[in-house]
C-alpha positions in Angstrom: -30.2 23.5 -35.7 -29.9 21.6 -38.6 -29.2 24.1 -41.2 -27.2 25.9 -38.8 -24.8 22.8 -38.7 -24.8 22.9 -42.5 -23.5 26.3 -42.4 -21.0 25.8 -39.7 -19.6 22.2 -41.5 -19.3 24.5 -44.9 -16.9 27.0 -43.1 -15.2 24.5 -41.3 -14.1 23.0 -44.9 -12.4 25.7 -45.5 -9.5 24.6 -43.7 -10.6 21.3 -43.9 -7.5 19.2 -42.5 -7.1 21.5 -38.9 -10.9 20.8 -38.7 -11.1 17.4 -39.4 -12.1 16.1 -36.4 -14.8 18.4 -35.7 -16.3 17.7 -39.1 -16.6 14.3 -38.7 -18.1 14.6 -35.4 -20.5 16.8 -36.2 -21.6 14.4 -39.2 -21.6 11.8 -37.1 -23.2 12.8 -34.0 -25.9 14.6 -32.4 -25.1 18.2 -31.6 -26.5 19.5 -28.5 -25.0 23.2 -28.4 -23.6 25.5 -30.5 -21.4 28.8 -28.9 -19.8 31.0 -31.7 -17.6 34.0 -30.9 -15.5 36.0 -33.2 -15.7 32.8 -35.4 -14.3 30.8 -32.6 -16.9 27.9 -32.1 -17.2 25.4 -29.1 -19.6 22.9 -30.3 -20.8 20.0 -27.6 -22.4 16.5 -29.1 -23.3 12.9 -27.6 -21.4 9.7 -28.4 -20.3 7.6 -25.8 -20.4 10.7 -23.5 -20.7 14.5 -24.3 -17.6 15.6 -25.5 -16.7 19.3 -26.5 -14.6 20.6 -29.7 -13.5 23.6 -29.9 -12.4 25.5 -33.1 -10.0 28.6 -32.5 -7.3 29.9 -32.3 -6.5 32.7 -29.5 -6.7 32.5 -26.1 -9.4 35.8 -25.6 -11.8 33.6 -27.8 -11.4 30.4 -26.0 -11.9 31.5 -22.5 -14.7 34.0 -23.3 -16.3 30.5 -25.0 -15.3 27.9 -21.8 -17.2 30.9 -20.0 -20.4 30.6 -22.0 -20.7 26.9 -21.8 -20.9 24.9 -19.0 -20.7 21.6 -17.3 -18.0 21.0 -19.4 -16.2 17.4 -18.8 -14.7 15.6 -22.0 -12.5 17.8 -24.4 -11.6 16.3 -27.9 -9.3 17.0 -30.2 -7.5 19.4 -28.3 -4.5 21.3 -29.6 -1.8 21.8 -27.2 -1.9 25.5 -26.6 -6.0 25.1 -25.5 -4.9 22.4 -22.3 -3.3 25.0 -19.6 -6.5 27.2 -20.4 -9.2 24.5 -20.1 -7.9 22.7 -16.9 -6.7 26.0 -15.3 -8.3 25.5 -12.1 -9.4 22.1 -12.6 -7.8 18.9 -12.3 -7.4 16.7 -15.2 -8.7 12.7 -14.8 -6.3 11.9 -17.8 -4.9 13.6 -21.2 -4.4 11.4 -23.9 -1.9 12.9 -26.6 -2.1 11.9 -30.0 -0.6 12.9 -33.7 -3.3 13.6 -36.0 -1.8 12.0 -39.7 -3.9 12.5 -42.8 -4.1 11.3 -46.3 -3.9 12.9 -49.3 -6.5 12.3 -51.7 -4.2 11.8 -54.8 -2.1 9.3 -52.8 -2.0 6.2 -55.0 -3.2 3.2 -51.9 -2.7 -0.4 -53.3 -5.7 -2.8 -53.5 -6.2 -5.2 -50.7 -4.4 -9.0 -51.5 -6.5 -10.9 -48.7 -10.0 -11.4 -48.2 -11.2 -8.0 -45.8 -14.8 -8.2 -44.4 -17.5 -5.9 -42.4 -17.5 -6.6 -38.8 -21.0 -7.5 -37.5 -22.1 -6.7 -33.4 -21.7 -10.5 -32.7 -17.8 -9.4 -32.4 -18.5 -6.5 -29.9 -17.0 -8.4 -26.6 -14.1 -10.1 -28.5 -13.1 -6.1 -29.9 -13.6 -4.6 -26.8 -11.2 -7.3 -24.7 -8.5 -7.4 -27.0 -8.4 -3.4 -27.4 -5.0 -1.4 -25.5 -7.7 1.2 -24.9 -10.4 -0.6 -23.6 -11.1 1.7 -20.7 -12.1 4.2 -23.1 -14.9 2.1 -25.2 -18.1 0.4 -24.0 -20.2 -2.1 -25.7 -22.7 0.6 -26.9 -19.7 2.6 -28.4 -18.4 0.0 -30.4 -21.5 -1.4 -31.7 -22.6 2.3 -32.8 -18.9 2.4 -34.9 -19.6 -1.2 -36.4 -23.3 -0.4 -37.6 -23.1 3.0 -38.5 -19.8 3.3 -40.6 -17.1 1.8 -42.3 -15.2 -1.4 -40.6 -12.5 -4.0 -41.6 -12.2 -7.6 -40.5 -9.9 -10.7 -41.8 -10.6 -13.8 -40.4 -8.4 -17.3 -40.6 -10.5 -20.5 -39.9 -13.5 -18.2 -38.4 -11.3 -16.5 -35.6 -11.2 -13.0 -35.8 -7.3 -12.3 -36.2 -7.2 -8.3 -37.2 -9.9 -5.4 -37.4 -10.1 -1.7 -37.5 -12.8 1.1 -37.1 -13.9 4.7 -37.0 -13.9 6.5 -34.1 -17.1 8.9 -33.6 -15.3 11.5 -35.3 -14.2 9.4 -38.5 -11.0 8.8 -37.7 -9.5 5.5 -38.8 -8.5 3.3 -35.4 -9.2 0.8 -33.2 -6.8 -1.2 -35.6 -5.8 -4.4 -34.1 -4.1 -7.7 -34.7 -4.2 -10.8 -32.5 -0.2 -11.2 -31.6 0.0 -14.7 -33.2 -0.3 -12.7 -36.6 1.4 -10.2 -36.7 4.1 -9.0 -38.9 1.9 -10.7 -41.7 0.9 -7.8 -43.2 -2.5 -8.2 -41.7 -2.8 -4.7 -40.2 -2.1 -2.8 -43.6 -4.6 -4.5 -45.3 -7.2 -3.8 -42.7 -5.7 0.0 -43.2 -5.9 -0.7 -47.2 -9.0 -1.6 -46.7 -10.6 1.4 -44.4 -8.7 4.0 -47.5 -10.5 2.5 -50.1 -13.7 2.4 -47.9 -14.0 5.7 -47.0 -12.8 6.9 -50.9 -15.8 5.6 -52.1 -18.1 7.9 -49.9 -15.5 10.7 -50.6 -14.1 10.7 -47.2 -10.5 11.8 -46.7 -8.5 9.4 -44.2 -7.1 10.2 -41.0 -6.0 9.2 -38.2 -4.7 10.1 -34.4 -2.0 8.0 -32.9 -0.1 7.8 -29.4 3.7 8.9 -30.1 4.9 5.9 -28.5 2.6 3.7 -30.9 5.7 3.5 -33.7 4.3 0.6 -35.3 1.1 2.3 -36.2 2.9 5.6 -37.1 5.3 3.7 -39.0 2.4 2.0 -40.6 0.3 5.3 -41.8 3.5 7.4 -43.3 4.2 3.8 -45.6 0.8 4.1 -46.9 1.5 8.1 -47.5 -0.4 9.7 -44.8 1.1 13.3 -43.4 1.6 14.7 -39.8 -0.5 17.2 -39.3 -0.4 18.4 -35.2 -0.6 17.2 -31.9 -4.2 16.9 -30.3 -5.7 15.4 -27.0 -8.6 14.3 -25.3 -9.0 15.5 -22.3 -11.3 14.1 -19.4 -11.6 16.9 -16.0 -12.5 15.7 -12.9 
């Protein structure tokens, strides 16, 4: 399995921004199965839950894959065309819609002016009850993001004030700032921060946003990042 993943990561970096996502799953997480058809993939790992990617992009090769592989429940990084087809005949929980931005690699990104730190797991609970999207994380989830990859913390007189994350696929998110300060310019240095992080390890930056979060989209296009598409992740009852 191993080298087959190799394999599969090298031709998915071919059109590396469309497969983003994937990608960084796939780094990041165990991969339990592996369908390929007409090099269409669906490829199913473990997170928080299992969650399925799929890389294609005709309808024949997507439902001759959904047929191959089952017990399907959590869809990520799904483009809009793939939803009618994966919940025909199903119900969906929830769809959550985001735009996938990413970020050039020759986009000059300032140097952070205030003093950015790691999160540690001791911060876990305080993360996880602060967070708009805290029906989608667990303790486990969070502490995995915090000890396995990059993180962002500023603190004023030891309260933890604004932080940010990677998701399991190594997008940049979770960014958050208490709302006593905000519009201090907290948030873009936590997103300064996360850049210059994941430049080091030769990691290009993205990140998936809810349309109606402006202040975040507004956020990633100052710093230079590109729209790329619309994806969702997609929970079937």
């Amino acid at each position: 399995m191993k080298e087959e993943l190799s394999n599969l990561i090298l031709q998915l970096k071919r059109d590396e921004i469309t497969n983003i996502s994937t990608i960084g799953f796939i780094e990041n997480n165990p991969i339990t199965e592996v369908v390929e058809i007409n090099n269409s993939y669906l490829i199913k790992g473990t997170s928080d839950v299992e969650w399925v990617y799929v890389v294609c992009n005709n309808e024949n090769d997507l439902r001759s894959l959904l047929d191959k592989s089952a017990n399907n429940t959590y869809f990520a990084s799904v483009e809009d065309w793939m939803i009618p087809i994966i919940i025909e005949n199903k119900k969906a929980e929830w769809i959550l819609a985001t735009m996938r931005y990413y970020l050039p690699n020759d986009v000059e990104v300032p140097e952070s002016k205030k003093e950015v730190i790691q999160l540690t797991k001791d911060h876990i609970g305080f993360i996880i009850s602060q967070s708009n999207y805290k029906q989608f994380l667990t303790p486990a989830y969070v502490e995995e993001r915090i000890t396995k990859s990059i993180s962002a913390a500023i603190f004023k007189r030891d309260k933890l004030v604004a932080w940010g994350l990677t998701h399991d696929d190594g997008a940049l998110g979770s960014l958050h700032v208490l709302d006593e300060y905000r519009k201090k310019g907290y948030g873009k240095e936590i997103l300064i921060s996360l850049i210059h992080q994941n430049r080091k390890i030769g990691k290009m930056s993205f990140a998936q946003i809810e349309e109606r979060n402006i202040n975040a989209a507004r956020l990633v296009e100052h710093l230079g990042f590109l729209k790329d598409r619309l994806v969702s992740w997609v929970k079937l009852s």
